[in-house]
C-alpha positions in Angstrom: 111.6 58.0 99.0 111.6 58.1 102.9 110.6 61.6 104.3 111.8 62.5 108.0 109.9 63.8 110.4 110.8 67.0 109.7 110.1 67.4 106.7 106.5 66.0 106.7 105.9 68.0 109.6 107.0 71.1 107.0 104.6 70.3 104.3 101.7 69.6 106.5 102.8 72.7 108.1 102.8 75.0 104.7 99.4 73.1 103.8 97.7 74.1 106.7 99.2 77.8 106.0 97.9 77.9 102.2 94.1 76.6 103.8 94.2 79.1 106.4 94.9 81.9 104.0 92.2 81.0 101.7 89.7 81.1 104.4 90.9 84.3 105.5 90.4 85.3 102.1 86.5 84.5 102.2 87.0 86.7 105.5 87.9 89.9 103.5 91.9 89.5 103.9 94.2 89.5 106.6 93.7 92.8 108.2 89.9 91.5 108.3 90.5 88.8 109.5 92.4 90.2 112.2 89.7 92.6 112.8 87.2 90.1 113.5 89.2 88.3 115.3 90.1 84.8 113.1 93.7 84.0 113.7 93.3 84.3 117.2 90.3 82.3 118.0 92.2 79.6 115.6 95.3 79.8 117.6 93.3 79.3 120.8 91.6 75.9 119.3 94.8 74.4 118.3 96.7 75.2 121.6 93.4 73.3 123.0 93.4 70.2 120.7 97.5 70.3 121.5 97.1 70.5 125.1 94.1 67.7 125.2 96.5 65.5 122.9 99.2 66.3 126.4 96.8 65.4 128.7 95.6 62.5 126.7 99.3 61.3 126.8 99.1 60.8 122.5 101.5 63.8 122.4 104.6 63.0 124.3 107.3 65.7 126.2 110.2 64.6 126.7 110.7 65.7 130.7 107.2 66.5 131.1 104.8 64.1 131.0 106.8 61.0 130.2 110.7 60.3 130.9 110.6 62.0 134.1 113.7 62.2 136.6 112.4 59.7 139.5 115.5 62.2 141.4 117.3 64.9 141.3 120.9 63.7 140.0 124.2 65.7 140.2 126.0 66.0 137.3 129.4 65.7 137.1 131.5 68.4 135.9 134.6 68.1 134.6 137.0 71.5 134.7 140.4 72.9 133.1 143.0 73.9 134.5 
């Protein structure tokens, strides 16, 4: 059965949810958790390891770092009367 893109990104998305709530469960639970300041520190190292994979060029954006406008192009508008 083929999965789209979407979808795997999904499930890998709801695993890495049920792994990070079991390891905020050896915390002491969520509010825990946020006490000591868990989620965000996690946040921060996967906004780094996503903005290395940017810079790296292994993550592409569309506009950003690859498919880039070489100049600015009028676009043609069509109107009703």
């Amino acid at each position: 059965m083929a999965t789209t893109g979407h979808t795997f990104r999904s499930r890998c998305s709801l695993a890495r949810t049920q792994t990070g709530s079991r390891a905020n469960g050896s915390v002491g639970g969520m509010t825990k958790a946020i006490e000591t300041g868990v989620p965000k520190m996690r946040i921060e190292e996967a906004a780094a390891r996503r903005q290395a994979r940017i810079d790296s060029g292994r993550e592409v954006i569309v506009g950003i770092n690859k498919h880039l406008l070489t100049k600015a192009s009028r676009i043609a508008l069509r109107r009703h009367a």
